[in-house]
Backbone as CSV, one residue per row, in Angstrom:
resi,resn,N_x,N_y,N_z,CA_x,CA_y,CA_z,C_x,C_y,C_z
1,UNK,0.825,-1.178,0.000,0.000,0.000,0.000,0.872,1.245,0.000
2,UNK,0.225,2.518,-0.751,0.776,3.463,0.039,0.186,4.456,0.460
3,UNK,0.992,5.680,1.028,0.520,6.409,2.077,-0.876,7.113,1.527
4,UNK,-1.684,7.322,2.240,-2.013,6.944,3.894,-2.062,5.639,4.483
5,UNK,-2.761,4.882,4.004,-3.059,3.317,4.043,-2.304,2.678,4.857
6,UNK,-0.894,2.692,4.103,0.173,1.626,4.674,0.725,1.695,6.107
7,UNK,0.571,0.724,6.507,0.831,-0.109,7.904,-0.740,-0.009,8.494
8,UNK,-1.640,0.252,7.945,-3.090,-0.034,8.538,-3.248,-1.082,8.982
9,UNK,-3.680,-1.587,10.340,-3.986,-3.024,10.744,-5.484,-2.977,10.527
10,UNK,-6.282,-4.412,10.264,-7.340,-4.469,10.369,-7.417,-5.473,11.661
11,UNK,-8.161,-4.377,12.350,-8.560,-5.074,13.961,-9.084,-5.985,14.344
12,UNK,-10.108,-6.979,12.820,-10.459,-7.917,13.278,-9.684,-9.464,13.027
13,UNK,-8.934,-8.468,11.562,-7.923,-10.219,11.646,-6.812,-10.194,11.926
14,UNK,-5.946,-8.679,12.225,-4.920,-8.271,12.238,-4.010,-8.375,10.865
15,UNK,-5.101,-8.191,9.936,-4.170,-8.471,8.875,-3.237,-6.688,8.791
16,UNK,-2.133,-6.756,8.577,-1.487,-5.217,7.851,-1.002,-5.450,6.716
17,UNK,-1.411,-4.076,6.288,-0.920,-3.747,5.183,-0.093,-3.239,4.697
18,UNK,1.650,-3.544,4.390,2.880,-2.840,4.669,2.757,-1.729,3.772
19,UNK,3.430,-0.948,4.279,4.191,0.212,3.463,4.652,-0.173,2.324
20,UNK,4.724,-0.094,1.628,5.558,-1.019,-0.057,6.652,0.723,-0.493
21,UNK,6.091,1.330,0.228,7.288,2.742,-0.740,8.404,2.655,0.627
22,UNK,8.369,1.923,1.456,9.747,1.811,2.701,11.203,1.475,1.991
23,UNK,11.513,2.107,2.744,13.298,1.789,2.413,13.355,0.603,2.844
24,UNK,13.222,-0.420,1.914,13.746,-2.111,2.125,14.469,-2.526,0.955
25,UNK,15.133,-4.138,1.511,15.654,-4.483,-0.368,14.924,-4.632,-0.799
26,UNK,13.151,-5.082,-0.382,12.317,-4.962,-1.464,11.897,-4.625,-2.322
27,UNK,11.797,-3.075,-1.649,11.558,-2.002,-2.784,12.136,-1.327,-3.610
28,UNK,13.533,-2.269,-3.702,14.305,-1.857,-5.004,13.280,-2.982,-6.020
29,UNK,12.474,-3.961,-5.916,11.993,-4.665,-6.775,10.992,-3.792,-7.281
30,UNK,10.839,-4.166,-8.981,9.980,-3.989,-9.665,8.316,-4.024,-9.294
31,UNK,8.116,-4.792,-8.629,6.482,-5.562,-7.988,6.792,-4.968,-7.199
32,UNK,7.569,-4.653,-6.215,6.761,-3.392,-4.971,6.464,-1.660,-5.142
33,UNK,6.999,-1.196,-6.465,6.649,0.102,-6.742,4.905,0.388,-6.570
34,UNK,4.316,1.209,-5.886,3.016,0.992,-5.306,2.431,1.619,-6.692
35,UNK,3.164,2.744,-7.654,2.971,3.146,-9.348,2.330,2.252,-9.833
36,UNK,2.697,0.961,-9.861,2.708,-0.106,-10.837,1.614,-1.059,-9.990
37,UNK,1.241,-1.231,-8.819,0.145,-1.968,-8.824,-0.778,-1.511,-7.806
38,UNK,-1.133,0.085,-7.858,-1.949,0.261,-7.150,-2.100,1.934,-8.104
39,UNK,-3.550,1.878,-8.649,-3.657,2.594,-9.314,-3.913,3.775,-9.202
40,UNK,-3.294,5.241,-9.578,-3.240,6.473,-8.975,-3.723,7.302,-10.255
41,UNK,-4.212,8.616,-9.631,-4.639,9.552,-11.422,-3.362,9.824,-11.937
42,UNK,-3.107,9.973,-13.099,-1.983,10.284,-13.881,-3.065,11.187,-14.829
43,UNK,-2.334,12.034,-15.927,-3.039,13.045,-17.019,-2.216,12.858,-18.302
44,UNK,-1.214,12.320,-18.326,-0.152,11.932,-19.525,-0.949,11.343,-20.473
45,UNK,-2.485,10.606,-20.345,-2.809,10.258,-21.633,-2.954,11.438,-22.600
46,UNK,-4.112,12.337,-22.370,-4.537,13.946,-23.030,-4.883,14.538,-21.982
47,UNK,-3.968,15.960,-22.198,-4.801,17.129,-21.454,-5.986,17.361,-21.304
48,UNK,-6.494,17.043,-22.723,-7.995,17.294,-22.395,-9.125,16.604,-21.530
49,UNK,-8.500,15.346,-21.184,-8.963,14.411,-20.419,-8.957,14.607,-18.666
50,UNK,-10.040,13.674,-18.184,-10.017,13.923,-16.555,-8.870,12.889,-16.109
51,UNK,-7.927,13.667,-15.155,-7.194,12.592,-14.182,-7.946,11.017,-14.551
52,UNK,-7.159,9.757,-14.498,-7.806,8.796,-14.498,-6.552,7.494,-13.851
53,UNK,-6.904,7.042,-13.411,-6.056,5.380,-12.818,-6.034,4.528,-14.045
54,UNK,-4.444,4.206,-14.090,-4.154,3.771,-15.005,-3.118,2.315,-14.457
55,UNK,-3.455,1.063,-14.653,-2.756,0.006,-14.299,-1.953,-0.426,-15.167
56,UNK,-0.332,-0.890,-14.831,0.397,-1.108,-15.977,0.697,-2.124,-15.279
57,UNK,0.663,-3.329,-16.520,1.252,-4.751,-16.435,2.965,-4.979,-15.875
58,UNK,2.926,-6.002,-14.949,3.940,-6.570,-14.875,4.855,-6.999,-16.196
59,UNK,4.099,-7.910,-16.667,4.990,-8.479,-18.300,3.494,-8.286,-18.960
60,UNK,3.934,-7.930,-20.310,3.455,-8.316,-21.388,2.835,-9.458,-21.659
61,UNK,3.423,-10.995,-21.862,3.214,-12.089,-21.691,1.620,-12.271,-20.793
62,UNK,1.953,-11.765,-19.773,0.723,-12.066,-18.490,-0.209,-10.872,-18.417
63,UNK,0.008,-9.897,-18.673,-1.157,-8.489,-18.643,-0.616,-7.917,-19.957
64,UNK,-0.493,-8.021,-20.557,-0.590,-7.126,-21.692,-1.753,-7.108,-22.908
65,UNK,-2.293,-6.934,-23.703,-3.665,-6.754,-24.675,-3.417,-8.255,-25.097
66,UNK,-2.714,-8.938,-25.449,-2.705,-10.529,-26.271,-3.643,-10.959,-25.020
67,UNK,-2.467,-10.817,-23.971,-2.994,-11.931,-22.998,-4.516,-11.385,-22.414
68,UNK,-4.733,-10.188,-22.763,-6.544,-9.846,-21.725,-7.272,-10.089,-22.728
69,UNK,-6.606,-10.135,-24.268,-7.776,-10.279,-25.186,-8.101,-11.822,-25.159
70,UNK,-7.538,-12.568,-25.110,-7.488,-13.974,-24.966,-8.182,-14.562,-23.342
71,UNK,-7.849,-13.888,-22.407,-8.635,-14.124,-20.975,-10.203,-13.654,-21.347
72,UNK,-10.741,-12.624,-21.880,-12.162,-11.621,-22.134,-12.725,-13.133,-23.383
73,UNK,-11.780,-13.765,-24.323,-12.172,-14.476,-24.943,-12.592,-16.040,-23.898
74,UNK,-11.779,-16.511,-23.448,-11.943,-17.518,-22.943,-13.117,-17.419,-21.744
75,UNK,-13.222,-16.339,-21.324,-14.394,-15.782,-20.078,-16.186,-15.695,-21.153
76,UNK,-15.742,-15.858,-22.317,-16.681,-15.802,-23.086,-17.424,-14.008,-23.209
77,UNK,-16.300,-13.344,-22.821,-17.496,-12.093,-22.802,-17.728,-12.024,-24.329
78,UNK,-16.960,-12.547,-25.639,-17.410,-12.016,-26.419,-17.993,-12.927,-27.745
79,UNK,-18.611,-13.659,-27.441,-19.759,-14.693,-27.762,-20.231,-14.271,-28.789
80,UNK,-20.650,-14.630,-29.662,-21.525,-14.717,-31.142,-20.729,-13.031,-31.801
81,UNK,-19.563,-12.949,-31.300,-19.125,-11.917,-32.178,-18.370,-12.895,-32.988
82,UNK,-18.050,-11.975,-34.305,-17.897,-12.471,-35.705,-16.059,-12.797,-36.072
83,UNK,-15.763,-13.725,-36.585,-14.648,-14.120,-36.703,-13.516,-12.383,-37.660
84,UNK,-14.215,-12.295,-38.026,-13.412,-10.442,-38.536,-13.235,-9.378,-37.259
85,UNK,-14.338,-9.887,-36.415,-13.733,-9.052,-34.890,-12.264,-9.683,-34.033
86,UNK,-13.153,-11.142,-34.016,-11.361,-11.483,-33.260,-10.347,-11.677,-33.652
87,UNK,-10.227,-11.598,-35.549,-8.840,-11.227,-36.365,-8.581,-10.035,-36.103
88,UNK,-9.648,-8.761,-35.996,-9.025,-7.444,-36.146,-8.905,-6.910,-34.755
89,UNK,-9.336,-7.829,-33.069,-8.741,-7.189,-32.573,-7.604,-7.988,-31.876
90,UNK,-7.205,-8.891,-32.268,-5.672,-9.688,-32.479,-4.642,-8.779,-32.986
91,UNK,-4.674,-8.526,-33.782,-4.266,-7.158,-34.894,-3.812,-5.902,-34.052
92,UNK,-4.918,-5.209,-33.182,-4.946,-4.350,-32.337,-4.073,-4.795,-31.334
93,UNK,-4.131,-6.098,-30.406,-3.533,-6.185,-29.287,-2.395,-6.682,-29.542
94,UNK,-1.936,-7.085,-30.545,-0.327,-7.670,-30.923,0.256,-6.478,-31.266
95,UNK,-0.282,-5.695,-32.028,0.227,-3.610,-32.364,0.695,-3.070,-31.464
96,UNK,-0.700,-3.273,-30.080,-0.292,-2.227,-28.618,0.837,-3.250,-28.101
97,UNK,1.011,-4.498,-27.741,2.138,-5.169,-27.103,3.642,-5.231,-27.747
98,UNK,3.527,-4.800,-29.193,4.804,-4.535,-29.574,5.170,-3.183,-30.167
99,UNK,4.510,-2.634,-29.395,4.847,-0.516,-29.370,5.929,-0.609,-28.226
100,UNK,6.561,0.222,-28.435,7.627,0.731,-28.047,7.692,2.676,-27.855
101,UNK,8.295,2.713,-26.752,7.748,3.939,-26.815,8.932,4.879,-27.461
102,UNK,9.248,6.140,-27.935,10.085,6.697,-28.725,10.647,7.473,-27.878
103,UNK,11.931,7.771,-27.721,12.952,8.909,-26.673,12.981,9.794,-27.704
């Protein structure tokens, strides 16, 4: 978690919830940056847009558009849609997973 949250006990199971932004060797790891899995407003998509929470995948492989388009498929959300939808948005999610961003 982070701040405020972190080190909150819950009183009935004692579960806590650590700090993840603490000075540990942990948090030199990738998976404890609280950025990356706990979602905060950012505005970098468009100005013109409202603040919004934005979750970014660990790997590609496991969260990236292949793999959610293929989980949304197998969950069946997208049922009696037409074989030209799930070529063209294969198409789409293999595009966004191998963008790269430009310096």
């Amino acid at each position: 978690m982070a701040q405020p949250l972190a080190g909150l006990i819950n009183p009935e199971t004692a579960l806590t919830f650590p700090d993840l932004n603490a000075v540990t060797p942990a948090s030199a790891l990738e998976l404890t940056q609280t950025n990356k899995i706990q979602p905060e407003p950012c505005d970098f998509i468009r100005t013109d847009l409202p603040s919004c929470s934005v979750i970014r995948p660990t790997s590609t492989r496991l969260g990236g558009a292949v793999a959610t388009l293929k989980s949304f498929t197998d969950d069946l959300l997208f049922v009696g849609q037409s074989r030209e939808f799930f070529e063209f948005s294969m198409q789409l999610a293999t595009a966004a997973d191998s963008a790269r961003r430009q310096l």
